[in-house]
N, CA, C and O atoms as a GROMACS GRO file, in nm:
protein
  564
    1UNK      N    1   7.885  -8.585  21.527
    1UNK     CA    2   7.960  -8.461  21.531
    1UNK      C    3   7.996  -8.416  21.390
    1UNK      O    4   7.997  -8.300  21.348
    2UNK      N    5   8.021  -8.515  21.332
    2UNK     CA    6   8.030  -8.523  21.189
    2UNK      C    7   7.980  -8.417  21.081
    2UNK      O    8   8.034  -8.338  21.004
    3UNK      N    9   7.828  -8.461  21.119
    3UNK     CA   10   7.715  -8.397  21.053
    3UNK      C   11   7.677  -8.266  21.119
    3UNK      O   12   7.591  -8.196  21.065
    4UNK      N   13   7.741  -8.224  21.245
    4UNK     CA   14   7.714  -8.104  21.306
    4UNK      C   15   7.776  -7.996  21.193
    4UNK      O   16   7.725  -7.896  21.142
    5UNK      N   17   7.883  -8.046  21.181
    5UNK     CA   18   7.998  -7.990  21.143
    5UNK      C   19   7.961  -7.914  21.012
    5UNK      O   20   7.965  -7.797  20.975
    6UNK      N   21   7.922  -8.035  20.958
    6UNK     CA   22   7.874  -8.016  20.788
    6UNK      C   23   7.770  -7.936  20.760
    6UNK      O   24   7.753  -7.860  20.664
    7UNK      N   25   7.692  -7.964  20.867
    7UNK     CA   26   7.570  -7.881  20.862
    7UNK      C   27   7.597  -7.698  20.916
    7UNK      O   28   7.519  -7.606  20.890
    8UNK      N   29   7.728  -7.686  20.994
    8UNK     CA   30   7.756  -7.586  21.044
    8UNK      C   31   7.829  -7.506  20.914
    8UNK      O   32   7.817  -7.384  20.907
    9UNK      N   33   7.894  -7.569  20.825
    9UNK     CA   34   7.977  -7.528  20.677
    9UNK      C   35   7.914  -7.492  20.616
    9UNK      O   36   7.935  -7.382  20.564
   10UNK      N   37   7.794  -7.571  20.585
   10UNK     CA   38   7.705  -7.549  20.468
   10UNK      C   39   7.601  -7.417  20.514
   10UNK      O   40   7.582  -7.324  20.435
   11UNK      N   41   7.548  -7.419  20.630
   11UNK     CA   42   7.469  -7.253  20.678
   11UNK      C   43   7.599  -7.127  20.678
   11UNK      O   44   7.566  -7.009  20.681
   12UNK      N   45   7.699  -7.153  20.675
   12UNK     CA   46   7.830  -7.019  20.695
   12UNK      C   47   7.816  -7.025  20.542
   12UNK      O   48   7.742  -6.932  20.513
   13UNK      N   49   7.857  -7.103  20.414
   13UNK     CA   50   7.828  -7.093  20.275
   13UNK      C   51   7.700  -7.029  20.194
   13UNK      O   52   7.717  -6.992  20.078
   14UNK      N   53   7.551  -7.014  20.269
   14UNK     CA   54   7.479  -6.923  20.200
   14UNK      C   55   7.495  -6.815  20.231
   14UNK      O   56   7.541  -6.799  20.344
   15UNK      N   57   7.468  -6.698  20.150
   15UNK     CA   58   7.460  -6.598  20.116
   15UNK      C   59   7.334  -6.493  20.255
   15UNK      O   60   7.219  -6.494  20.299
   16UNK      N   61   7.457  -6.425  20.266
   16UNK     CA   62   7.379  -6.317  20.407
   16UNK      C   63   7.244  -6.239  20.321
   16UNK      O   64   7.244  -6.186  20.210
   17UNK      N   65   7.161  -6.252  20.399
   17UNK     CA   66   7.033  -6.168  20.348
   17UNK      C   67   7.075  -6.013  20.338
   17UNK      O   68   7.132  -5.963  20.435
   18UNK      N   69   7.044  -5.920  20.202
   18UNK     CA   70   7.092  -5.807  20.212
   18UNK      C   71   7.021  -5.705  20.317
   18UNK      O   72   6.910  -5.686  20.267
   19UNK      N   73   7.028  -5.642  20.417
   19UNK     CA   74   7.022  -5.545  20.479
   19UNK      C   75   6.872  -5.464  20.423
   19UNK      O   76   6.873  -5.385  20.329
   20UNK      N   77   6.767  -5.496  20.489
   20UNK     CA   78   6.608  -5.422  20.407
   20UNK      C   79   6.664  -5.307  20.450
   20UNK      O   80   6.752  -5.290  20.535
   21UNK      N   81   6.579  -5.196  20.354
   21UNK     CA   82   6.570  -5.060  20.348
   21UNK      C   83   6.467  -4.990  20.422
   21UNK      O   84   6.361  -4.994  20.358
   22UNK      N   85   6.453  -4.917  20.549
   22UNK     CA   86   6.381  -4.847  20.571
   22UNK      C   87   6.280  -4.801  20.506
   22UNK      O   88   6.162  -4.834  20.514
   23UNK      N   89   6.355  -4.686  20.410
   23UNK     CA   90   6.263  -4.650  20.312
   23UNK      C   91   6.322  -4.572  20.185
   23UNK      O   92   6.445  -4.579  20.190
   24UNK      N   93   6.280  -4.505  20.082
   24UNK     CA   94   6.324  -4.489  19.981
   24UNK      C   95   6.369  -4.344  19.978
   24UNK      O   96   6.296  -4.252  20.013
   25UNK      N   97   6.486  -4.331  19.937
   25UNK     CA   98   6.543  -4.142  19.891
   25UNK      C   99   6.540  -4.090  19.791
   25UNK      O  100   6.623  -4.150  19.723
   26UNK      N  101   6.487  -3.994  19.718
   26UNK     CA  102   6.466  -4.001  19.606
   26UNK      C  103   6.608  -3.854  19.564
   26UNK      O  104   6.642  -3.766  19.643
   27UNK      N  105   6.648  -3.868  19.459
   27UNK     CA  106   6.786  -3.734  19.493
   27UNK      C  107   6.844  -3.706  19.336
   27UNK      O  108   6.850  -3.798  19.255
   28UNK      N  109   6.875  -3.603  19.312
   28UNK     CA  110   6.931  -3.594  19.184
   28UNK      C  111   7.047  -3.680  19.214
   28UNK      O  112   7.087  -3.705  19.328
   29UNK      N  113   7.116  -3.737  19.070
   29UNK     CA  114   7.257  -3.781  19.075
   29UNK      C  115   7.364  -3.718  19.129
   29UNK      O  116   7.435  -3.766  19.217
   30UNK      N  117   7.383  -3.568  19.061
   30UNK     CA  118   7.484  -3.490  19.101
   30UNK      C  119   7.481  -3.422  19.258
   30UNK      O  120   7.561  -3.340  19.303
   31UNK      N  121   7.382  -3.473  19.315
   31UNK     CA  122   7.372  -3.415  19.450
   31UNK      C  123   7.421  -3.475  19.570
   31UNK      O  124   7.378  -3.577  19.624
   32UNK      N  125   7.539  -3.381  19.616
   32UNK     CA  126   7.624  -3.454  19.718
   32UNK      C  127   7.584  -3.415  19.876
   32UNK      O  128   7.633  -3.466  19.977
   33UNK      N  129   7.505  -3.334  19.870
   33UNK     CA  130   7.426  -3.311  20.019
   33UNK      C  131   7.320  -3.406  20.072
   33UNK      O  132   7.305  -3.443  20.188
   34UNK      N  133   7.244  -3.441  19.953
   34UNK     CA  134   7.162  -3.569  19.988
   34UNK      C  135   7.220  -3.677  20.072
   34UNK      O  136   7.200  -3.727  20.183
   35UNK      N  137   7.310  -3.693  19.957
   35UNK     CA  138   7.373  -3.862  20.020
   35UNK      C  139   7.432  -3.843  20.185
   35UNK      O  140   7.446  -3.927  20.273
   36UNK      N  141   7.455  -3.723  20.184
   36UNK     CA  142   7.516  -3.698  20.320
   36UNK      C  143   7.380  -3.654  20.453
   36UNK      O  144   7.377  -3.667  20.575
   37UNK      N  145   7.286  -3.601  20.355
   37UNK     CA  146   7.179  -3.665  20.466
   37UNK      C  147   7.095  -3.804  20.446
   37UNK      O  148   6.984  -3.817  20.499
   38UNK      N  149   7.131  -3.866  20.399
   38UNK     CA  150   7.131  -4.020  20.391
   38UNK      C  151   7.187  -4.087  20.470
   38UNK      O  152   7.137  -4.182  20.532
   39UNK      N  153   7.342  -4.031  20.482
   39UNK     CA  154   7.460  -4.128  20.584
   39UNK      C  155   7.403  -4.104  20.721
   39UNK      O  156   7.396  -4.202  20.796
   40UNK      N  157   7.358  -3.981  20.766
   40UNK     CA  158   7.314  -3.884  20.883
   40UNK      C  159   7.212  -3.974  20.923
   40UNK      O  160   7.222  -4.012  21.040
   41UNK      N  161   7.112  -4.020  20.854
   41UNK     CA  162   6.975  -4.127  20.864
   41UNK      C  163   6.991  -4.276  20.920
   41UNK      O  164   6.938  -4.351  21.001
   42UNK      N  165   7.094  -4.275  20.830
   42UNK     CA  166   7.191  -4.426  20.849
   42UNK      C  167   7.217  -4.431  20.958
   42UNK      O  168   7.155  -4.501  21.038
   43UNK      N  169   7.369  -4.319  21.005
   43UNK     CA  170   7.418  -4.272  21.141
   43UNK      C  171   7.277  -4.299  21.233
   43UNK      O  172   7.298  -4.324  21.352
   44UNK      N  173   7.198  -4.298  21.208
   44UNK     CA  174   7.040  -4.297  21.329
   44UNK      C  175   6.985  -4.401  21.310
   44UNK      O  176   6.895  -4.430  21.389
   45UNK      N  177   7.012  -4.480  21.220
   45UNK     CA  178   6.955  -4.622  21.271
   45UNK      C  179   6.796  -4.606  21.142
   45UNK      O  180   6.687  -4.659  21.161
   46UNK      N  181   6.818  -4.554  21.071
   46UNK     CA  182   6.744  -4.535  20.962
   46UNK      C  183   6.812  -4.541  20.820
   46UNK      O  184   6.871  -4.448  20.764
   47UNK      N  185   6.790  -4.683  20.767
   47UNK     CA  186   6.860  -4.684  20.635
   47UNK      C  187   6.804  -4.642  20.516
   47UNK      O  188   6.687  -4.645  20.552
   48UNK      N  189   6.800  -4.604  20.402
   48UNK     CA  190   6.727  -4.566  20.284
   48UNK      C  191   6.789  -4.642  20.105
   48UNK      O  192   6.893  -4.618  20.044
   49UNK      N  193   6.737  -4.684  20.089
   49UNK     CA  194   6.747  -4.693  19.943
   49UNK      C  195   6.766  -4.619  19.870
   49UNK      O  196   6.666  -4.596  19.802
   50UNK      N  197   6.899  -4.532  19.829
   50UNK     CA  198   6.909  -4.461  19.760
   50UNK      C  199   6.847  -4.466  19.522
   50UNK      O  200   6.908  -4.520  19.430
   51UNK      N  201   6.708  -4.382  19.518
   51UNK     CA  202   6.683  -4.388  19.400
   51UNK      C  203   6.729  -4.248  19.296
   51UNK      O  204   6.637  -4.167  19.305
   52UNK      N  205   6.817  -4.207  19.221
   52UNK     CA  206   6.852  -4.097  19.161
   52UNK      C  207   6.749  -4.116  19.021
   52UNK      O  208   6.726  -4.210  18.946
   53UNK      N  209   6.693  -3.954  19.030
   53UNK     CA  210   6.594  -3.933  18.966
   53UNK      C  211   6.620  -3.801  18.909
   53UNK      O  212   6.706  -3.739  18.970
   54UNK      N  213   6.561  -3.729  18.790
   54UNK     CA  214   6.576  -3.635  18.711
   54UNK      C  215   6.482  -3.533  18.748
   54UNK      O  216   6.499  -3.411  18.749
   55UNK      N  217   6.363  -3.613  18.783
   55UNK     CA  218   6.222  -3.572  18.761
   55UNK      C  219   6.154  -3.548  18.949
   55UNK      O  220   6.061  -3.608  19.003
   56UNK      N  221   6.238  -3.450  19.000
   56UNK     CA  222   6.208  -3.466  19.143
   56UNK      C  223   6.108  -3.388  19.158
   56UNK      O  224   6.036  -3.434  19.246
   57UNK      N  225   6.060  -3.275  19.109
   57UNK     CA  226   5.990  -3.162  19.106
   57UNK      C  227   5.845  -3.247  19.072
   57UNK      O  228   5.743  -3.186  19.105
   58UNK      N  229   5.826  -3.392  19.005
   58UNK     CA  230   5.668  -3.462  18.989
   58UNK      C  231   5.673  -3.486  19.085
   58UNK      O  232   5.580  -3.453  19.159
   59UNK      N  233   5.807  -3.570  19.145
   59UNK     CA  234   5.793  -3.700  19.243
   59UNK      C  235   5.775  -3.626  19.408
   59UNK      O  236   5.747  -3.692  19.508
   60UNK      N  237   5.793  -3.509  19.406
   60UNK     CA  238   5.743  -3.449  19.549
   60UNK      C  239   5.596  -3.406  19.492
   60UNK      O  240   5.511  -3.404  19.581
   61UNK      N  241   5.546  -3.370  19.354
   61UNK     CA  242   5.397  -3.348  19.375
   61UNK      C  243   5.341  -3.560  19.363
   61UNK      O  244   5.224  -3.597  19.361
   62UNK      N  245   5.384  -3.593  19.362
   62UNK     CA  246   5.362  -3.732  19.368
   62UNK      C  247   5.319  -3.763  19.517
   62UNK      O  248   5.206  -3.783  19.562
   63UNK      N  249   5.412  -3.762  19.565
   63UNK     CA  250   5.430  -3.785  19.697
   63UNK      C  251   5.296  -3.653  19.779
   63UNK      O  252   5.227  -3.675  19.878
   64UNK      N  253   5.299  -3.554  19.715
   64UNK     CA  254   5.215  -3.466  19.800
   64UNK      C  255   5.285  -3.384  19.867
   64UNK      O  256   5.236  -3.334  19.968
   65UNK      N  257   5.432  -3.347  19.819
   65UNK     CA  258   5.468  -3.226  19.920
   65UNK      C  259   5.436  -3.116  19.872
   65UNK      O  260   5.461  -3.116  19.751
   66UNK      N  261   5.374  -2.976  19.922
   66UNK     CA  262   5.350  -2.824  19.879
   66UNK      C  263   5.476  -2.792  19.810
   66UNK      O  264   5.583  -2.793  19.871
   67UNK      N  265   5.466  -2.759  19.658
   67UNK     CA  266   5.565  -2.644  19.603
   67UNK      C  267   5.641  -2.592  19.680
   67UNK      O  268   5.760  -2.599  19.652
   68UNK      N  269   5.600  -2.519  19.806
   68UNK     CA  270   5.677  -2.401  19.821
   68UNK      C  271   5.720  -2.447  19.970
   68UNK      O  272   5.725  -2.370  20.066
   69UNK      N  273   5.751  -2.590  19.975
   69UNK     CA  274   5.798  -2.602  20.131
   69UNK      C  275   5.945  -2.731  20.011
   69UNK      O  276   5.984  -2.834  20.066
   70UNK      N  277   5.985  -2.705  19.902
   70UNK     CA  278   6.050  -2.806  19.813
   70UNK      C  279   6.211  -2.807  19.846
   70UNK      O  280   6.280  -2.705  19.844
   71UNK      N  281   6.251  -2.922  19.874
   71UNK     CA  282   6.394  -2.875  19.884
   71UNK      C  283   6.484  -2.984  19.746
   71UNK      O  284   6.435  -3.011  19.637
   72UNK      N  285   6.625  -3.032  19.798
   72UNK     CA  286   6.690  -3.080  19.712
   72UNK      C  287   6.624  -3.258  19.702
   72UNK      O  288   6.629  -3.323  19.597
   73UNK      N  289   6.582  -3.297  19.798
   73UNK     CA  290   6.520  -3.468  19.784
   73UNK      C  291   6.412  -3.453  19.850
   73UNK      O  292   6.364  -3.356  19.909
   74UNK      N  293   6.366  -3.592  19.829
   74UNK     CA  294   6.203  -3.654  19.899
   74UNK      C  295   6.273  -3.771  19.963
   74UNK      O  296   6.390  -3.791  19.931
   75UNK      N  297   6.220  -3.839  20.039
   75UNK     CA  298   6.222  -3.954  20.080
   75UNK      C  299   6.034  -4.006  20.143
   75UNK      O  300   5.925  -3.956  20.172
   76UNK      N  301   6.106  -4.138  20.132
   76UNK     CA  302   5.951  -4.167  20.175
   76UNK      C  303   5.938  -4.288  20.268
   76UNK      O  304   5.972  -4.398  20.223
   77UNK      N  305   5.885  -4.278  20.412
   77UNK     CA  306   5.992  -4.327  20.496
   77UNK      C  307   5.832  -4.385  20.584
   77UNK      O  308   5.751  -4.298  20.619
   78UNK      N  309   5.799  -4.554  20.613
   78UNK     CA  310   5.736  -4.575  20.672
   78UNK      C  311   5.545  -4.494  20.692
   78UNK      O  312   5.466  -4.465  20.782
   79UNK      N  313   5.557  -4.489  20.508
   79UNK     CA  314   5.417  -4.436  20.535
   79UNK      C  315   5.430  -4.261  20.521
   79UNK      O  316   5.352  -4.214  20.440
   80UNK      N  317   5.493  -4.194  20.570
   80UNK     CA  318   5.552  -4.078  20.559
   80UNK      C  319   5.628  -3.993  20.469
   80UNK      O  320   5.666  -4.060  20.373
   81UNK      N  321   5.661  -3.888  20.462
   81UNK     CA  322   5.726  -3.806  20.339
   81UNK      C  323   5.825  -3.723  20.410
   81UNK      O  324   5.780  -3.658  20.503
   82UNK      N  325   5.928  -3.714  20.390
   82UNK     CA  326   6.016  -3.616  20.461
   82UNK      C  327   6.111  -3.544  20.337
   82UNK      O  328   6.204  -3.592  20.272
   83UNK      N  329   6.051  -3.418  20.334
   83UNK     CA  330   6.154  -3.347  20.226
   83UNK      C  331   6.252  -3.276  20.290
   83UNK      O  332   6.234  -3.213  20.394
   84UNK      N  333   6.367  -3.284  20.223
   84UNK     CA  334   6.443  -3.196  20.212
   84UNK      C  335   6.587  -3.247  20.356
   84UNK      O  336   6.601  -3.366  20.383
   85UNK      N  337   6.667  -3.148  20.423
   85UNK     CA  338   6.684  -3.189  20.555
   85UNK      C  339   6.618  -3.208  20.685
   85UNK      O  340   6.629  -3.107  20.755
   86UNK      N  341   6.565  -3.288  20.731
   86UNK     CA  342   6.509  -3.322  20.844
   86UNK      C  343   6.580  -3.402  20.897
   86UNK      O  344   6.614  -3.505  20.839
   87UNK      N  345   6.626  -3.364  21.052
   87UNK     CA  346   6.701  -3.415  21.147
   87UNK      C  347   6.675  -3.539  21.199
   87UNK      O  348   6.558  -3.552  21.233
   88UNK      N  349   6.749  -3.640  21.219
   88UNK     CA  350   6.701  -3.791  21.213
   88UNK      C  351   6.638  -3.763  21.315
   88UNK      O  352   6.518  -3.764  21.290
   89UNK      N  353   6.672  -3.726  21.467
   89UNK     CA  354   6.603  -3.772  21.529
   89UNK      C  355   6.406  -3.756  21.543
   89UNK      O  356   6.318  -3.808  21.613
   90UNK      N  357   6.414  -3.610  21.386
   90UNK     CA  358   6.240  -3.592  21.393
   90UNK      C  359   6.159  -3.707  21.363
   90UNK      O  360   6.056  -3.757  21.407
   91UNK      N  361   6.294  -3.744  21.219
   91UNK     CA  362   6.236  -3.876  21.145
   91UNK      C  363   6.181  -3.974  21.205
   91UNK      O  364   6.080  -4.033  21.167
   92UNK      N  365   6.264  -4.001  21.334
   92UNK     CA  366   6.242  -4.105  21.429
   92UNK      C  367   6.123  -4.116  21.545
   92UNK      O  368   6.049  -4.204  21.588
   93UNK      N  369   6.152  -3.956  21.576
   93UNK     CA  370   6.011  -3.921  21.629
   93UNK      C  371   5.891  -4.001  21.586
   93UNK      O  372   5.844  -4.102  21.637
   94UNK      N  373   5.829  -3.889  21.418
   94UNK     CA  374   5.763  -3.895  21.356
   94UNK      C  375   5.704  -4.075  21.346
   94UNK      O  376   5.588  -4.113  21.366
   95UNK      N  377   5.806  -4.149  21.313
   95UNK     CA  378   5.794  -4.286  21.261
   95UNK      C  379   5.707  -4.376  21.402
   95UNK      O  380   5.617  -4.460  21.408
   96UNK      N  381   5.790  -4.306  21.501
   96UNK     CA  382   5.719  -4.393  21.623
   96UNK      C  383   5.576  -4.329  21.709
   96UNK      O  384   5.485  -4.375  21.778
   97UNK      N  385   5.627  -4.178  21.651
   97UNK     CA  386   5.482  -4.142  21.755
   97UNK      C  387   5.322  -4.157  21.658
   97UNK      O  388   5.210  -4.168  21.708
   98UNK      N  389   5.359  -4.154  21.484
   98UNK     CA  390   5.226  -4.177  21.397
   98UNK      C  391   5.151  -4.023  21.394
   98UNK      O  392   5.032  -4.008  21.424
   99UNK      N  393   5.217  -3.943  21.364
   99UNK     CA  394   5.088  -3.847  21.388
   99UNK      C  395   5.033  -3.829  21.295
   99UNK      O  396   5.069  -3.888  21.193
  100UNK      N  397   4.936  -3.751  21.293
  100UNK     CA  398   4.815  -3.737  21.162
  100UNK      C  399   4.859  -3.612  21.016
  100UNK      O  400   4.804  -3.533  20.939
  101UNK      N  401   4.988  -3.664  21.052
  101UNK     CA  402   5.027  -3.561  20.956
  101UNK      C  403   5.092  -3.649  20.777
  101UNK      O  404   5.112  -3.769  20.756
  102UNK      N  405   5.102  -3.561  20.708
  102UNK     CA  406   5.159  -3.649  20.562
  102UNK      C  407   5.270  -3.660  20.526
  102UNK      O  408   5.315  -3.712  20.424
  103UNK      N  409   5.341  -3.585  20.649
  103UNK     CA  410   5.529  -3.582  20.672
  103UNK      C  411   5.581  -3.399  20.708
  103UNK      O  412   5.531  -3.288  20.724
  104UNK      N  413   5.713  -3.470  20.704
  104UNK     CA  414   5.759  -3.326  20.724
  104UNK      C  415   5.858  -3.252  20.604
  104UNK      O  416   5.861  -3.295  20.489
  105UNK      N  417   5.929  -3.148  20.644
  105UNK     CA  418   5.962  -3.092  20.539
  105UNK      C  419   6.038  -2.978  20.586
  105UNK      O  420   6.002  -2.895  20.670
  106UNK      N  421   6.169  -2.984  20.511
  106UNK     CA  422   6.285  -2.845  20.553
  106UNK      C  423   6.270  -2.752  20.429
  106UNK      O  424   6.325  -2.821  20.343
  107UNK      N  425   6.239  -2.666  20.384
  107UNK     CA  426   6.232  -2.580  20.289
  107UNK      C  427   6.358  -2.606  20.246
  107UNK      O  428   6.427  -2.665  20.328
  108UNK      N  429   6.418  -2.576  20.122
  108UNK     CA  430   6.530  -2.535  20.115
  108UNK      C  431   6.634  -2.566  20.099
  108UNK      O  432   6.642  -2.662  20.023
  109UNK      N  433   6.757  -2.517  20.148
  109UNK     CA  434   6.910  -2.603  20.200
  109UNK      C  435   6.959  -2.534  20.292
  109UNK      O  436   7.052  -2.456  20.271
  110UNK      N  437   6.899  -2.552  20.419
  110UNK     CA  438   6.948  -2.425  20.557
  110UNK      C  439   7.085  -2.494  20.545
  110UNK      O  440   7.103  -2.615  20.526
  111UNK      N  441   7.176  -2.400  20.558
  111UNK     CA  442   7.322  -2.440  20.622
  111UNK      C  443   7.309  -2.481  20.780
  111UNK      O  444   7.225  -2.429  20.854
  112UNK      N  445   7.382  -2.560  20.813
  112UNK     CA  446   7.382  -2.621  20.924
  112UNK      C  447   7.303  -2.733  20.935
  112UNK      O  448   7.363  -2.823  20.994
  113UNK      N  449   7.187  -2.763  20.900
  113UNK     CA  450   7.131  -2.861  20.917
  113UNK      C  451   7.180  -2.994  20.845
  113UNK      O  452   7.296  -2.988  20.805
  114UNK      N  453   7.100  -3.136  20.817
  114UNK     CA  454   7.178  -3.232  20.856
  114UNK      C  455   7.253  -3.235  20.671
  114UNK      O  456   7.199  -3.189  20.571
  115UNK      N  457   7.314  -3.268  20.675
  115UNK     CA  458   7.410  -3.292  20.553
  115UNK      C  459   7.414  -3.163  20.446
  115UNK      O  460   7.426  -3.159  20.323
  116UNK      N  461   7.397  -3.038  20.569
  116UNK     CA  462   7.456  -2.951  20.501
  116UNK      C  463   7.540  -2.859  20.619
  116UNK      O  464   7.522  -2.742  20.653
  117UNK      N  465   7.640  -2.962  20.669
  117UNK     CA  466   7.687  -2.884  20.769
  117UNK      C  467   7.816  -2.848  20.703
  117UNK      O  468   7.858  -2.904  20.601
  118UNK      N  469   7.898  -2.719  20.788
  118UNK     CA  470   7.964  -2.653  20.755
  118UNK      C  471   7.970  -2.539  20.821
  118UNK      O  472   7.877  -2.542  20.901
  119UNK      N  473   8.047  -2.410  20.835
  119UNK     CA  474   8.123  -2.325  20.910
  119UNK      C  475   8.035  -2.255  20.944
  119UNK      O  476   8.061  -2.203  21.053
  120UNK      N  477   7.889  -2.213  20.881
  120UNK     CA  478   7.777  -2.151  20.918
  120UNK      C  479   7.681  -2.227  20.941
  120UNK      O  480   7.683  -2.345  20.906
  121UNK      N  481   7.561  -2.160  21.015
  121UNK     CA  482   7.468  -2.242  21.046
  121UNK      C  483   7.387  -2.143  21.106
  121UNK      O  484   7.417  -2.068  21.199
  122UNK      N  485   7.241  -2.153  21.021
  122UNK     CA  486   7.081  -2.093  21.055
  122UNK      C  487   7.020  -2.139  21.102
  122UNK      O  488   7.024  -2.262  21.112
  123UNK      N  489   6.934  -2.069  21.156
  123UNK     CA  490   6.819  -2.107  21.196
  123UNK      C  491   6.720  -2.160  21.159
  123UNK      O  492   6.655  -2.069  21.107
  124UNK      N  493   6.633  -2.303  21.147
  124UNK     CA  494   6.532  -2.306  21.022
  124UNK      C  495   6.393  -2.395  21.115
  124UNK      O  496   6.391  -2.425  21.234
  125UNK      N  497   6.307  -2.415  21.028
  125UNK     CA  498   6.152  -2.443  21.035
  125UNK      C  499   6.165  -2.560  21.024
  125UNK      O  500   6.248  -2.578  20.935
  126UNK      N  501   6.122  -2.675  21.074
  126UNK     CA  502   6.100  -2.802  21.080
  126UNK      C  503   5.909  -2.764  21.009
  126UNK      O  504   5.843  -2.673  21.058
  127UNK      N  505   5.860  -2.840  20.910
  127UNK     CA  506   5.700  -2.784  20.837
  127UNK      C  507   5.675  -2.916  20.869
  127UNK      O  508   5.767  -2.991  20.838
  128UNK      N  509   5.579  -2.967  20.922
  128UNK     CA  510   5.473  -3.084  20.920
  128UNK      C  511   5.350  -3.031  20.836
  128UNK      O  512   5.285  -2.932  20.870
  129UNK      N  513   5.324  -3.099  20.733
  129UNK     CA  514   5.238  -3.108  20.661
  129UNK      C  515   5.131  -3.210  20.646
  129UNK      O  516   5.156  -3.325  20.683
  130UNK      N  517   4.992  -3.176  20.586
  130UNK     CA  518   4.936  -3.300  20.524
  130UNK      C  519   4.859  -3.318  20.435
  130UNK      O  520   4.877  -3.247  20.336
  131UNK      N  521   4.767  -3.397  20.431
  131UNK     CA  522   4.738  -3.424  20.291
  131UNK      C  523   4.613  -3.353  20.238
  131UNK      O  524   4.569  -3.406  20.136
  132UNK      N  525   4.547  -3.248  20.281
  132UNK     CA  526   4.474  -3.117  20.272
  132UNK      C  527   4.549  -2.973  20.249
  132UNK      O  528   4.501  -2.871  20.200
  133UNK      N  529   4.681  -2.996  20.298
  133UNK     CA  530   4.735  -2.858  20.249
  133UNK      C  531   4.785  -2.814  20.337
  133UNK      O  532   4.889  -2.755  20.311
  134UNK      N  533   4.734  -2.819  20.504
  134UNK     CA  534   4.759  -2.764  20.616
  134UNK      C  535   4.903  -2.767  20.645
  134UNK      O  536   4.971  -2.865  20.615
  135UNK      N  537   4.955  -2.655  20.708
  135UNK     CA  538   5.079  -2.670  20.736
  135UNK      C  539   5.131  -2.623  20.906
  135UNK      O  540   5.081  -2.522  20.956
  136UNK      N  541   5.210  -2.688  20.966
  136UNK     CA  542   5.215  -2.581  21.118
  136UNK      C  543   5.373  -2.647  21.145
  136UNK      O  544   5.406  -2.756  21.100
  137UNK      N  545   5.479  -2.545  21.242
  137UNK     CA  546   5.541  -2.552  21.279
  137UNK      C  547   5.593  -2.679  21.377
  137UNK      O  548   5.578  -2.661  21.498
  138UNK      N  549   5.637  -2.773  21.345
  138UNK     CA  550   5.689  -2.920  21.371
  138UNK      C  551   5.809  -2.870  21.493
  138UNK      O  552   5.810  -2.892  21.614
  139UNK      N  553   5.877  -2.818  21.433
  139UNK     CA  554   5.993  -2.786  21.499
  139UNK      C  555   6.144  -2.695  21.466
  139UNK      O  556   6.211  -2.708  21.364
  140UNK      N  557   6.167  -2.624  21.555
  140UNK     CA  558   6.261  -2.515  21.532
  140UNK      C  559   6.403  -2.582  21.528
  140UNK      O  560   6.431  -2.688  21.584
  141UNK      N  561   6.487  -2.508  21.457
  141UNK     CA  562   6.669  -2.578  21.510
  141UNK      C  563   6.765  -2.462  21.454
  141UNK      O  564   6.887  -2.472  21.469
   0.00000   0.00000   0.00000
């Protein structure tokens, strides 16, 4: 019983494995809407590695998102690209159903959507994109 014991002390004394990351966020420093669609991701059972970067405008042509679908972050999530606000549950969609697309993408900073909520709220374009250029309507909100 002895040695149960000891052996039960000594596994409670190492160190908890830290929590893996889903996948990576890429976000200016000063940007406080990101992190709040970060928590929103989290809130869904999707964690991210938050990386603050200067240079976001390469790292979405890096990644392959179109210029003109660009918002405030990238993330890059299981193979996938999701700019801007996208609603966890697309993310989640996206991650489990695999489609043949190179991610998705919120133009912009629609008010209302996810970590830019507040007293107003639009209407906006959910963009699935891919890695030819093609673009088509993912989903409305």
């Amino acid at each position: 019983m002895k040695m149960l014991s000891t052996l039960l002390i000594a596994a409670l004394a190492l160190p908890l494995p830290a929590l893996a990351a889903d996948g990576v966020l890429f976000k200016n420093p000063q940007c406080g809407c990101c992190t709040a669609w970060a928590e929103h991701l989290a809130q869904n059972g999707v964690k991210l590695k938050i990386e603050e970067r200067q240079d976001l405008a390469a790292q979405r042509a890096r990644l392959g998102v179109p210029a003109e679908l660009g918002s405030c972050h990238t993330a890059k999530i299981g193979g996938y690209v999701f700019e801007g606000h996208v609603p966890a549950d697309l993310v989640k969609k996206v991650l489990k159903e695999k489609p043949a697309i190179a991610g998705l993408a919120v133009p912009g900073m629609p008010p209302g959507s996810p970590g830019m909520e507040g007293p107003t709220k639009v209407a906006y374009q959910v963009i699935a994109f891919d890695k030819q250029g093609r673009r088509s309507v993912y989903a409305t909100r």
